[in-house]
C-alpha positions in Angstrom: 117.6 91.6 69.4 121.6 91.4 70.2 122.4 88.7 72.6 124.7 90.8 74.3 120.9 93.2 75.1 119.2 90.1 75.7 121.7 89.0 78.0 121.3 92.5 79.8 117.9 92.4 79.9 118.3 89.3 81.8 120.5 90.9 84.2 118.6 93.2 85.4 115.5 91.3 85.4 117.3 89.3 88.2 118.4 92.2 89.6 115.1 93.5 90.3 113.6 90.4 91.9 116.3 89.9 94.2 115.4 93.4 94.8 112.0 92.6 95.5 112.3 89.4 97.1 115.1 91.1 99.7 112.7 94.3 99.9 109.4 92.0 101.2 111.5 89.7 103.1 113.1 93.0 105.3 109.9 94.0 105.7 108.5 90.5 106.8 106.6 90.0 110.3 109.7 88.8 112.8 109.6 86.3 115.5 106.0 84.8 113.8 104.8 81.9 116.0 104.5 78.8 113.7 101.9 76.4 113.2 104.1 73.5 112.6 105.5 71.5 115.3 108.0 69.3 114.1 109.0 67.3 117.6 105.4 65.2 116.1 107.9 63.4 113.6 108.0 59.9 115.0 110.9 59.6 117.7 111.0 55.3 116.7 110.5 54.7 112.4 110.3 51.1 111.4 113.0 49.7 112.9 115.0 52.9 113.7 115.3 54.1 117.1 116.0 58.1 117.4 117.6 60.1 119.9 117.4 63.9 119.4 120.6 66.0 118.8 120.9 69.3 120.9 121.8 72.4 118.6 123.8 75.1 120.5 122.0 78.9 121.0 124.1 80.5 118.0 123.1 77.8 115.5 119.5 78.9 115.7 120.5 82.4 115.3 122.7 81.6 112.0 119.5 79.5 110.9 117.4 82.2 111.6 114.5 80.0 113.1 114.3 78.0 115.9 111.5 75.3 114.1 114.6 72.7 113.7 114.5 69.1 114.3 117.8 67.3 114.3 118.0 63.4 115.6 120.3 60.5 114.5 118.5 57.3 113.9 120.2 53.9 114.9 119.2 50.8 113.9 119.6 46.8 115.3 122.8 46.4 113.4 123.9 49.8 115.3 124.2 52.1 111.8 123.2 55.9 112.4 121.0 58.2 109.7 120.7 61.5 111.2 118.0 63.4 110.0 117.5 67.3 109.7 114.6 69.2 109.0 114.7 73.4 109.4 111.1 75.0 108.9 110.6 78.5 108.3 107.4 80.5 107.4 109.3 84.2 106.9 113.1 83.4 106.4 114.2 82.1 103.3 117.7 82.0 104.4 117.0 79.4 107.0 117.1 76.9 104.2 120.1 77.3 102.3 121.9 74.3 100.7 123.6 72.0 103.4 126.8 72.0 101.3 127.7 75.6 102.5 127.7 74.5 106.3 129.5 71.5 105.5 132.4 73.6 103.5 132.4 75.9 106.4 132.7 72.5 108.8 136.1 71.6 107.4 134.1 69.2 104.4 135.0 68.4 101.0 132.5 68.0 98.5 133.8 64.7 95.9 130.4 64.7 93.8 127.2 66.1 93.6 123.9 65.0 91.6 120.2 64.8 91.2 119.2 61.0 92.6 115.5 59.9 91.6 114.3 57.8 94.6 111.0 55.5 94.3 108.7 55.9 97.0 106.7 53.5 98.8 103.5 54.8 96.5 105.0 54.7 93.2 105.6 58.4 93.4 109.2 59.9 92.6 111.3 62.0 95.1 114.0 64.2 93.0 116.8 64.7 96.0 120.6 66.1 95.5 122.6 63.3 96.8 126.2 65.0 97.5 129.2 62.8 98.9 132.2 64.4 101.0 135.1 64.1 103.1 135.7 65.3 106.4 137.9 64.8 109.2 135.4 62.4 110.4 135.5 60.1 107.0 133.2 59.8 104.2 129.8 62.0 104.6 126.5 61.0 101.9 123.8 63.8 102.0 120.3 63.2 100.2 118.7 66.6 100.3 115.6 68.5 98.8 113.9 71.9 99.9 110.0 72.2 100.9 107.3 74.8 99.9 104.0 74.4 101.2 102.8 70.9 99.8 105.5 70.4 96.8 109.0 69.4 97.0 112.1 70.8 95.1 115.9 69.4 94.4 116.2 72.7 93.1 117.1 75.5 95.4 116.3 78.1 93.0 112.8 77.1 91.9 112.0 77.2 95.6 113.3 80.6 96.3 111.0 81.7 92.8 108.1 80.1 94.7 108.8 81.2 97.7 109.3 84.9 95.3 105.9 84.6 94.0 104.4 84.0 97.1 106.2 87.1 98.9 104.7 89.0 96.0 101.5 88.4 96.5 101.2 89.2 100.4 101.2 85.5 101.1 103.5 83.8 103.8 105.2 81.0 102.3 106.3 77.9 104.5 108.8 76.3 103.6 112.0 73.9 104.8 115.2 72.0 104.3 115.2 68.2 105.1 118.4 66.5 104.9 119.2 62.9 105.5 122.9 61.4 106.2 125.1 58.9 106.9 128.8 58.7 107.5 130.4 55.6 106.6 131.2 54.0 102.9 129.7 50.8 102.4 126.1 50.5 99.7 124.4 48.8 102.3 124.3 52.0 104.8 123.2 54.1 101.5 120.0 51.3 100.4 119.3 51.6 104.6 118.9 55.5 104.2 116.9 55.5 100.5 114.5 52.8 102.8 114.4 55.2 105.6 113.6 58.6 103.2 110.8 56.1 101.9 109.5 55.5 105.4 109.9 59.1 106.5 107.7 60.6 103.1 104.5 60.1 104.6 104.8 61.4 108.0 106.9 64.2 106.1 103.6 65.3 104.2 101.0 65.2 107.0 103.5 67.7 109.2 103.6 70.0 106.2 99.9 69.5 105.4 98.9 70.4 108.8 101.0 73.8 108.5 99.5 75.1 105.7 
């Protein structure tokens, strides 16, 4: 078969899911009352001591759900990790990469890769870690997206999950959580990589509990 076919076939083959995937989601139950209450996730972690951030009325209408959590974490030394987390069980758009609101803040994105982070148990967590400037000085972003029980770095294989689910009358749950700092010393970044391994566990028993 010609690559040029092949590469046609392929083409259209994406065509038609996103055809799909934006025909089910149009058609999706609106304004769905969620299981998941994410206000659970411990206010005080470890040693960190949160605070919750208010969001303004036209953020939760761009995110498309209102199940958001958003709190900066200090600790004794006074160094701030603010955490995100934006659940959605209908709108897959609620979850889109943190990079495009970030741009859209005025943010420049210096480097972006895949970090492999060792948890507590042994297990891996594959995040994007992204690092950017801003008027406000250096920005470092760990980031992964959520489908029921598994984890993705990848935005795309979430959004073919949360596809296959879509396709098969099922109503996928899924989320964004994003953890940050803004300063440029190592020291801040090993504090956040200890506070994503503290967070993990109380991360899976909210999402367990939604399913």
């Amino acid at each position: 078969m010609p690559i040029s076919y092949r590469k046609y076939l392929v083409t259209v083959g994406l065509l038609i899911c996103a055809s799909l995937l934006a025909f089910y989601i149009n058609n999706s139950i609106k304004n769905v009352s969620t299981k998941i209450n994410l206000g659970v996730f411990p206010i005080d972690l470890g040693e960190w001591k949160g605070k919750d951030i208010e969001l303004e009325d036209k953020v939760y209408q761009i995110l498309g759900t209102k199940d958001v959590l958003t709190r900066e974490y200090k600790d004794r030394e006074g160094d701030s990790i603010f955490l995100a987390i934006v659940y959605s069980e209908t709108n897959r758009t609620s979850f889109h990469p943190p990079e495009i609101c970030y741009v859209g803040g005025g943010a420049e994105v210096v480097n972006k890769r895949i970090e492999k982070i060792v948890l507590n148990n042994g297990e891996f967590l594959f995040t994007n870690k992204l690092e950017l400037t801003s008027p406000q000085g250096l920005i470092s972003s760990w980031y992964w997206f959520v489908l029921g029980d598994k984890f993705f770095s990848q935005y795309f294989v979430q959004q073919l999950y949360f596809l296959y689910h879509l396709l098969r009358k099922e109503s996928p749950k899924g989320a964004l959580v994003r953890v940050s700092t803004r300063g440029n010393y190592p020291l801040l970044e090993e504090k956040a990589r200890a506070f994503i391994k503290e967070m993990i566990p109380y991360l899976n028993d909210i999402f367990s509990k939604s399913s």
